[in-house]
N, C-alpha and C positions, 0 to 999 in steps of 0.2 A: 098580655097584661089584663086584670081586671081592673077596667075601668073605673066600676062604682067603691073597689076598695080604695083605689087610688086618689077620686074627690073625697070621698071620706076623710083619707089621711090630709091634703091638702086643708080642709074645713076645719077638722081639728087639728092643726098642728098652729095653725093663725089664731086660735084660744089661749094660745099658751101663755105663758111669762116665760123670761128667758129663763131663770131660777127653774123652771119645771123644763124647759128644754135640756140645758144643761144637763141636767137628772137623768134622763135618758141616756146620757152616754157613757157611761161606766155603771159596770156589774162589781160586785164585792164576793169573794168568798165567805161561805160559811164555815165553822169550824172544823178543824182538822188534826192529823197530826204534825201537821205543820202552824199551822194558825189555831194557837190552842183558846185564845181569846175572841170571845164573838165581837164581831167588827158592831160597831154602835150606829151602821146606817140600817142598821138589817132589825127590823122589828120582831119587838117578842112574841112567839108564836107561832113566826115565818118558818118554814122546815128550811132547814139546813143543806144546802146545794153547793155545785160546783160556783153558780155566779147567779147573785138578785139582784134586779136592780127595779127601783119604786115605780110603783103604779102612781096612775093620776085619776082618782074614783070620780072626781066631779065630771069627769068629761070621758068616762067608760074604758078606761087605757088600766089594763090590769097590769100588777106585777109581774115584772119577765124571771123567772124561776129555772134555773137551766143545772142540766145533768148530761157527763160524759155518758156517750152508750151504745159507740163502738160494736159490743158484744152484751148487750142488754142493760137495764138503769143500772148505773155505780151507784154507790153509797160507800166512799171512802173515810168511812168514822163520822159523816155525819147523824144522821139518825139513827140511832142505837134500835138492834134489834131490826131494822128493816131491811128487809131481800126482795130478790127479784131473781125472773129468769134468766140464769147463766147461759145464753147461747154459745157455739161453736163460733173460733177465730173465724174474722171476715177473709181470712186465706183458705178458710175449708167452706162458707158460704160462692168465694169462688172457683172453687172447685167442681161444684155440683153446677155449673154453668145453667144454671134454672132459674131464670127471671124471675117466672114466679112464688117461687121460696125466699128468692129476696124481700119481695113484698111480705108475703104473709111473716117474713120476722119483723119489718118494720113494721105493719098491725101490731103486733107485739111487742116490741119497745111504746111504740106511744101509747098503745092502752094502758101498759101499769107505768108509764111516766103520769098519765093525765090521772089514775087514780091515787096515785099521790101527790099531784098537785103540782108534778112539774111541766113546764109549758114549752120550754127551750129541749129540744136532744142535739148534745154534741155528736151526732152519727155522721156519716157520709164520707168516710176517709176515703180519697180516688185517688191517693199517690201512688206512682205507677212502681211494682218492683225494680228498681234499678239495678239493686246491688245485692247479692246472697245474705252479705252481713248486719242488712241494717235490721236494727232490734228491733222495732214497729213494724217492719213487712207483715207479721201476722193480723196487724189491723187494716191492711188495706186488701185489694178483692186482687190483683192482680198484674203483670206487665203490660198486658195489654191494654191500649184504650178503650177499645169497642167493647169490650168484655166489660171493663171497669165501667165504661158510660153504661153502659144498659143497664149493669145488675146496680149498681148506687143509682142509678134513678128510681128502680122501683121499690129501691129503701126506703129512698125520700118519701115515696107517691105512699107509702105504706104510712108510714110515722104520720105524713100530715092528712092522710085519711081520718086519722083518729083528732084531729082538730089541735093538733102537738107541732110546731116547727119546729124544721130541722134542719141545721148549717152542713155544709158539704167542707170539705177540710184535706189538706190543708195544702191553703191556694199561695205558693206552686212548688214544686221540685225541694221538697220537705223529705227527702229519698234517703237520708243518714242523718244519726242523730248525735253522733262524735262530734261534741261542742258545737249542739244545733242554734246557739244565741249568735253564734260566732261564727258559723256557716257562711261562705259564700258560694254561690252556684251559677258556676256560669256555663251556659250554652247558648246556642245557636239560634235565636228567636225565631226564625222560621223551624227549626226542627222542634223548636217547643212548645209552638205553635198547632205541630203535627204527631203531639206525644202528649205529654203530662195534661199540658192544656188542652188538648179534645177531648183526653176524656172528662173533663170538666166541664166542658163544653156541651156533651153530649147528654150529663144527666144534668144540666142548669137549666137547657131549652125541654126537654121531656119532662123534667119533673118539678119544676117551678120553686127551688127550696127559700123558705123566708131568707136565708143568711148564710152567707160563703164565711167562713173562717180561715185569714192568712197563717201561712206559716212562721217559723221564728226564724227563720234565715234569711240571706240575700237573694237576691237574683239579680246579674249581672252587675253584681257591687253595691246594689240598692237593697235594705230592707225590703220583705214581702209588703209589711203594711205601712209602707211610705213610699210605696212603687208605682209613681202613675201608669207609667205602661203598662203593668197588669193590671191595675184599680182601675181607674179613668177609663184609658184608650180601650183597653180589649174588655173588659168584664162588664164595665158601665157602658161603654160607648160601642163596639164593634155587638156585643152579645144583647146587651140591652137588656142588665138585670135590673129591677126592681128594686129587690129588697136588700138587706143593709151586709155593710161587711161589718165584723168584730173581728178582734187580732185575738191571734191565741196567750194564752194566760201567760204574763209577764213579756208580751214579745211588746209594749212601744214605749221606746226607750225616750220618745220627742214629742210633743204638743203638733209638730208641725204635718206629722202624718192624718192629721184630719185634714189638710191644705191637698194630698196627694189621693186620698179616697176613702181612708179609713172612717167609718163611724163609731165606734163604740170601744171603746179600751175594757175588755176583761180581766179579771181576777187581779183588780187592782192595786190588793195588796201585793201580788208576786210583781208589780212594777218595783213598788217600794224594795223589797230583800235585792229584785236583779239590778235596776239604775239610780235606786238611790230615791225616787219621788213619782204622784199619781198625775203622768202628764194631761190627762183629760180633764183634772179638777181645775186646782191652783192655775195652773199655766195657761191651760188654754181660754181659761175667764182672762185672765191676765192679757193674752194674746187679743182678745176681744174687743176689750176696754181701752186698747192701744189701737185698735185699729187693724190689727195686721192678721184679722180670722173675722173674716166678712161673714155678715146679718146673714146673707144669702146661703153663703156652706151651711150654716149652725142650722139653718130651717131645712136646708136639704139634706141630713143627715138625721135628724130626726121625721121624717114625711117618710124616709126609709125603713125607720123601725117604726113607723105605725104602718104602712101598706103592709110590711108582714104581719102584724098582729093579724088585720083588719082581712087579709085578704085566705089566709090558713085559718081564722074564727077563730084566735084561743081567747078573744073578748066574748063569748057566746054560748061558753059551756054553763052545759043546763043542771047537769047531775054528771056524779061521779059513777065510771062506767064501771060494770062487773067487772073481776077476773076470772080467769079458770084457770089454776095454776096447771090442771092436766091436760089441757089442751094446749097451752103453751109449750108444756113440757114435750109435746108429741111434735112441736115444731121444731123446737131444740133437738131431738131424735129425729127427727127427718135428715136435718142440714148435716148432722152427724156422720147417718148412713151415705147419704147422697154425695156428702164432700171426700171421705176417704178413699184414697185413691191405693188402686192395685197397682205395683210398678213391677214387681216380678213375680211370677209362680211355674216352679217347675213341676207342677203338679201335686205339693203337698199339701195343696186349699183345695175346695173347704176338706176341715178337719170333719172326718170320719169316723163314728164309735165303732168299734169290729160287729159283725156279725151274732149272731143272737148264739149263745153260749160259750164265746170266746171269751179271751180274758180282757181285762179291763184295758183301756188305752191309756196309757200313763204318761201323764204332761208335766212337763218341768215349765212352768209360768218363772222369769226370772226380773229383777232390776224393775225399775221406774216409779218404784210405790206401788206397784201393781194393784198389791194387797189393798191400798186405801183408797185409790182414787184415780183422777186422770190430772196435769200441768191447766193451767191457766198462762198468759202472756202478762208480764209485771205492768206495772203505770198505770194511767188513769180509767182506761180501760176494764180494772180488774172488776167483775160482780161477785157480789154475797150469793151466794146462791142458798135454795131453801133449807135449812134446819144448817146455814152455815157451812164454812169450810172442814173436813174432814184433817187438814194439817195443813200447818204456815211455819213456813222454814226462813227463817230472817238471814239473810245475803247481804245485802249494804254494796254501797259504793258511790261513788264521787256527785257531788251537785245535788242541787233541791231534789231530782227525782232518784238518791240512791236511799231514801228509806222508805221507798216503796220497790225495792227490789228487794221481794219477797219472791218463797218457793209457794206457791197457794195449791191446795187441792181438793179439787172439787169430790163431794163423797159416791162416786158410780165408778167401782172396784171392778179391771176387766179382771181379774182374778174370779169373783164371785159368780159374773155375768157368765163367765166360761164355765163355772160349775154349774150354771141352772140351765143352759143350754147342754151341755153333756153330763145330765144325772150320773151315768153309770161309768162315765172315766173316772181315772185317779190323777188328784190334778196334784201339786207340791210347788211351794214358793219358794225361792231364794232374793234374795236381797241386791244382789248382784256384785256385792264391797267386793268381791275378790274372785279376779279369774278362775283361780285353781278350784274355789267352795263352789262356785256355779257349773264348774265342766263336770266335776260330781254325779252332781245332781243328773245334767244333762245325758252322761251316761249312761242311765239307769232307765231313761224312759225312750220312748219311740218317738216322742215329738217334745222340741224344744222350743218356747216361743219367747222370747227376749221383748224386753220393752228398753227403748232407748229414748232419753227425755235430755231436752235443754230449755235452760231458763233464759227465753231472753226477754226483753221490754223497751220501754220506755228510755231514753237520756241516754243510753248506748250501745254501739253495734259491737258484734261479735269477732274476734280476736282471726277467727278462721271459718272454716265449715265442720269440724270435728265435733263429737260428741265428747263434752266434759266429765270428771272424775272417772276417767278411766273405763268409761264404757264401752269404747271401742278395742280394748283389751279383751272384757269380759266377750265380748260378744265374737272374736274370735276362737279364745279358747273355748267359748259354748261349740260354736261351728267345729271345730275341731274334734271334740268330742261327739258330737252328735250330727251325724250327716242329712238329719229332718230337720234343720233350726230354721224357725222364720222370724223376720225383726219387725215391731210395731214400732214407728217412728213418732214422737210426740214434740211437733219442734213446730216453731212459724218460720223459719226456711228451708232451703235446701240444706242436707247433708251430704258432707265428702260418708262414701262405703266403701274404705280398703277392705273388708271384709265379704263383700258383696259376691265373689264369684263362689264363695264356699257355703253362702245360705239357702235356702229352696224360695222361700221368698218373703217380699218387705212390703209391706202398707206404712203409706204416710198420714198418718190419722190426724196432725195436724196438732191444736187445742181443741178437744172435739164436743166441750161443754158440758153442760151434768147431766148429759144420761150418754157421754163419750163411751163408758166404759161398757154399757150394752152397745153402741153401737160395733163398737170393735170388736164383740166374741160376736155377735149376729155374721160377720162380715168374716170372720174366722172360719167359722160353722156350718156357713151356707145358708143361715138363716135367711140372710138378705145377698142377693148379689153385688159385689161391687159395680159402681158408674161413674166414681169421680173422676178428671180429667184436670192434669196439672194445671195449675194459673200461672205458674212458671217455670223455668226451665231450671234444670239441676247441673248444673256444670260438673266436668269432671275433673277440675282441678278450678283454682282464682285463677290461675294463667292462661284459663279461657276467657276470663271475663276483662270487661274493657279496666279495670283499675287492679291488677293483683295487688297491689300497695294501696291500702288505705289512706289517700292523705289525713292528716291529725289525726291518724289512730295510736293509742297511746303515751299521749300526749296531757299535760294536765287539764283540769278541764276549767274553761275561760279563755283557752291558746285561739285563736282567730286562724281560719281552716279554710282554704278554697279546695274544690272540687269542681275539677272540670270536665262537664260531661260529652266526652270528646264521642261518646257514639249517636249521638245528636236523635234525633226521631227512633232511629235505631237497637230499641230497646230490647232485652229479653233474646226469643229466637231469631229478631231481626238479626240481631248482632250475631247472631251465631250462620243463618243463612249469609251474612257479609264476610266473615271471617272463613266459614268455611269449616270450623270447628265442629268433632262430633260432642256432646253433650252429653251424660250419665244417662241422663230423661229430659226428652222433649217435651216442650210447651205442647199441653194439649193429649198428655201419656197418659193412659190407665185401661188396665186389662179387665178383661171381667170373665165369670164361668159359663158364659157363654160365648158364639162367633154373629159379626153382623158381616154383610156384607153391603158394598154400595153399587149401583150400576142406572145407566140412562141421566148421563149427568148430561144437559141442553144449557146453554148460555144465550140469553138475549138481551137487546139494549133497543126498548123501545122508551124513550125517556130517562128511564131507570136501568141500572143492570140487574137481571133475574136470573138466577138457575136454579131448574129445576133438576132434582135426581128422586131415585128409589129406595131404601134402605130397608134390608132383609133380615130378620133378626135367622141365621141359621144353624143355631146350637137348639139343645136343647131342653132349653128353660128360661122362662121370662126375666125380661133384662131391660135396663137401659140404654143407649146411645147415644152419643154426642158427636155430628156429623159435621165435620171444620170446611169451610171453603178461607181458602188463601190464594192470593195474588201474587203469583212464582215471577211474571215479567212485565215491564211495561215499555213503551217504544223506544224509551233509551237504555233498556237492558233490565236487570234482573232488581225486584226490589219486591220483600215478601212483605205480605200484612195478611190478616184477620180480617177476611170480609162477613162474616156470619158467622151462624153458628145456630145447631137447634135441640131439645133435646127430644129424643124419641123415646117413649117404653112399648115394648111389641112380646106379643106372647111367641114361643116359638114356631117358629114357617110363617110368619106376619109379614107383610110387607106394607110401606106405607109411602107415599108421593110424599117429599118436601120444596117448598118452594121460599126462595132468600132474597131479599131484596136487598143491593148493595146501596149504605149511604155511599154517594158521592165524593166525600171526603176523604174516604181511603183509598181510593184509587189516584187522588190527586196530590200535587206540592201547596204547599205555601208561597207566594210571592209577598215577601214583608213592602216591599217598593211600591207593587200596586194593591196591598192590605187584601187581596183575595185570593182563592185556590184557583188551579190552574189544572185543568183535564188537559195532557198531553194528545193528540191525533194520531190513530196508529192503532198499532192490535196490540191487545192485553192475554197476554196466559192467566189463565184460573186452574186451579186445582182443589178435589175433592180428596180431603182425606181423614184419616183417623186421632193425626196430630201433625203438630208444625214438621215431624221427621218421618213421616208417612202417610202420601197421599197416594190412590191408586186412582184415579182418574183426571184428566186433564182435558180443558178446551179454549178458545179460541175467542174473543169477540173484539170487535172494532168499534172505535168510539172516536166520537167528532171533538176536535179540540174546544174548550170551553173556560169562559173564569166565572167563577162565581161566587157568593158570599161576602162575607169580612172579615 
């Protein structure tokens, strides 16, 4: 805690009048395509955001100005003409399992938030992949918690370096968005305890962010943001956050959820369109004046949103800082490179020009837009990126967020990128409408590279794991015809590939941002070597996974939907290690044109668990690595997790010592009865490996039974 922001807030918050307290707890939208009329709380002049809500100038409390930004500032029609950098989906930021790229993009959301003036970033998504289909998986980093804790905390630490808060979201089990108003999600408090909520957990305590944001669903029957047990008891009271919670736009439907921990009601007006009225205004003065919403909450709920003002400095800023849209840009191309994952190559990567007098290599480039651009993820999420979108394809569908289910694309053409990296091929497009016109094509040349793209987003998940309009058609008859085809996948989840044993090989490129499309012939090319490593696991069918029926999938939308997350803590390749199931691609997959090797893997437990090992890069040409330790057993038998993780780059015959320190927490349970973890007594198996489905070393360490925490 910072202390002296903390009397701060304290000293000024006893200035107030209730009228200026009140103030502070609801945010308004600015105009939209949705809210075509500017709301009359929002002063002329104010730039137009996701949610403002008044400053107090007498007593140094600025306007709170806030922007989704996910994948860099949105500007969803608000400010005409303004952009920002388009980053790479946070499923391809956790891809590149690199800490610190995490940061250096959150540097980069809050520099050009703060140079336009926004103060709040809606960033920090840590909903853990649960499900292949939910439409948002591309906004969050990953299944894993430790993965997810780490890299969203140094989002955080990035954004608020730049003197910008930034809420972490969305608190909790926000995992499907198939009537997410009407969601109910119920698990096992102890396993949620040891899943969705650690990794929450884990970037709250590291990276200090001003404001958690609930999600729109239930948890165990309750709204998120009218749920004392995760408000109160675990987030305020067991963790010991600070600074303030806001509900996500239109999620509180009740006055009375400021009584269970909520602070702040955002985007006000989408109360009004979902329940009918603005429960933080009317009501809850109403509630006040009756008596029945104590002097005491109303002041401790604002002392919350000023400790974060007061203690991130966005009361403080001096001058508005530069940008360098080219330096950004080369972040947005890092995450790009780094996030794309190799998942098969039977040797036709990288793409080779013939030899000097031969004839030209002729590439059939087919499907995805190729020609214009690379996919964006729909919803709130979506950024302008510089000189604008190259094409927007209007889709539509059900609830407030189906007219932002748009086809967006961003203008960095892997078509083009692939002609400047191979001057002297002969490269040819095809569009990919029709089997029979693309197997053509594909005939005619010696290598065939297919782009296969889905649109998913925002308000709903995806029907299967198939590739839509018939691309998975196309891309067999390409394979068919052409026994050099490789498929660039541009999707925020997994894909089913019936097609996959006839291809030479596939990259999951992900959303890979505006400069996706270099990044993807670089990685085609050889330019750059591949290093991504899946954030989650690819099933090879839903009948691997814990729900192949969606419940309320298909269903109208407003149908009130439970979901029961019957594989409890167990998420991702847990589930799969439990079940026993083999997996298309394991958590933690990705090839690269080089070999590493690992060797001298030592376990100790002097306080802490530590292993140390070696890791050889033995190809050769310089590469990246990402060296996974997982926990194969513990004294009651077999239970895997994610203890580490690190990334190495090593030129070739390099070798380099790593050394991991296990938090505690993943080696332990949850006990909800005595509110602490619980180190079992007994010997633990470790494994070192390349992914959650391939580890080649293994050892041994003993540990003393222990509880600890809350």
């Amino acid at each position: 805690m910072n202390s002296e922001a903390m009397e701060r807030a304290r000293a000024v918050e006893a200035q107030l009048t209730d009228d200026e307290r009140f103030s502070l707890l609801i945010s308004v939208m600015g105009t939209n395509e949705v809210l075509k009329e500017k709301d009359p709380r929002i002063p002329d002049g104010v730039p137009m955001s996701a949610g403002y809500t008044p400053g107090i100038p007498r007593l140094g409390i600025p306007a709170l100005l806030m922007s989704d930004a996910s994948l860099g500032v949105t500007n969803p029609g608000y400010r005409e003409g303004d952009t920002a950098t388009a980053l790479p989906a946070s499923i391809a930021l956790g891809a590149t399992f690199n800490p610190e790229l995490a940061r250096r993009s959150g540097h980069l959301v809050g520099r050009e938030a703060r140079s336009k003036g926004l103060n709040v970033q809606l960033a920090g998504g840590l909903n853990l992949h649960r499900d292949p289909r939910n439409g948002r998986n591309f906004e969050y980093l990953s299944e894993d918690p430790w993965l997810t804790g780490v890299l969203g905390a140094e989002s955080v630490k990035g954004i608020q370096g730049e003197q910008v808060i930034s809420t972490v979201k969305h608190f909790s089990l926000n995992c499907n968005e198939t009537n997410r108003h009407w969601l109910d999600a119920v698990i096992d408090p102890a396993a949620h305890r040891e899943s969705d909520l650690l990794a929450f957990e884990i970037a709250i305590e590291r990276a200090r962010p001003g404001s958690v944001m609930t999600g729109y669903n239930k948890v165990n029957g309750t709204y998120s943001g009218g749920n004392r047990t995760l408000l109160q008891d675990i987030l305020k009271g067991a963790w010991g956050f600070h600074g303030w919670v806001m509900s996500d736009w239109g999620a509180t439907p009740s006055w009375d959820f400021a009584l269970q921990g909520q602070d702040q009601e955002s985007g006000a007006q989408i109360d009004v369109m979902m329940w009918g009225k603005e429960p933080f205004t009317a009501p809850l003065r109403d509630a006040y004046a009756a008596g029945e919403f104590p002097k005491e909450r109303l002041s401790e709920m604002v002392r919350r949103i000023l400790y974060a003002i007061f203690d991130v400095g966005i009361d403080r800023w001096e001058e508005t800082p530069d940008v360098d849209p080219a330096a950004h840009a080369d972040i947005a191309l890092e995450t790009a490179r780094q996030g794309i994952v190799l998942l098969k190559n039977d040797g036709v990567l990288p793409l080779q020009p013939p030899s000097a007098g031969g004839a030209p290599l002729r590439i059939a480039v087919i499907g995805g837009h190729a020609q214009l651009g690379v996919p964006i993820g729909a919803g709130s999420s979506a950024v302008v990126p510089p000189g604008g979108y190259a094409e927007v394809h209007t889709i539509g569908g059900p609830g407030i967020m189906g007219g932002m289910r748009n086809l967006y694309l961003l203008p960095s053409s892997p078509l083009a990128e692939l002609q400047k990296l191979l001057p002297g091929a002969a490269l040819e497009y095809d569009p990919g409408m029709s089997p029979a016109e693309a197997a053509l094509l594909a005939r005619r040349c010696e290598v065939a590279v297919v782009f296969g793209i889905r649109l998913e987003g925002e308000g709903y998940d995806n029907a299967d794991l198939s590739l839509p309009w018939g691309q998975d058609a196309v891309i067999e008859a390409v394979a068919d015809a052409n026994p050099a085809t490789v498929v660039v996948l541009e999707t925020g989840n997994p894909v089913a590939m019936p097609w996959l044993p006839k291809v030479r090989a596939v990259l999951a490129a992900w959303y890979p941002g505006q400069c996706g499309g270099r990044a993807i012939a670089e990685i085609l090319t050889g330019a750059v070597n591949p290093s991504g490593k899946l954030p989650l696991t690819f099933p090879a069918g839903l009948d691997q996974t814990p729900r192949p029926e969606l419940p309320g999938l298909g269903t109208p939308w407003g149908t009130p939907t439970t979901i029961n997350y019957n594989e409890g803590s167990d998420v991702g390749y847990r589930w799969f290690a439990r079940t026993g199931h083999r997996p298309l691609f394991a958590f933690g997959h990705g090839l690269s044109y080089t070999r590493f090797g690992y060797a001298d893997l030592a376990v100790t437990h002097r306080g802490v668990v530590r292993a140390e090992f070696t890791v050889t890069n033995a190809g050769q040409r310089r590469g990246a690595d990402v060296p996974q330790l997982y926990l194969l057993e513990e004294p009651s038998g077999p239970r895997m997790r994610l203890l580490g993780f690190e990334r190495v780059d090593l030129e070739p015959g390099e070798s380099r010592t790593v050394t991991l320190d296990v938090d505690p927490r993943l080696l332990a349970s949850f006990d909800t009865e005595r509110g602490q973890w619980h180190t079992a007594g007994g010997s633990y198996r470790l494994a070192l490996g390349h992914s959650a489905g391939n580890y080649t070393l293994e050892a041994d360490v003993a540990l003393p039974e222990k509880w600890f925490g809350r």
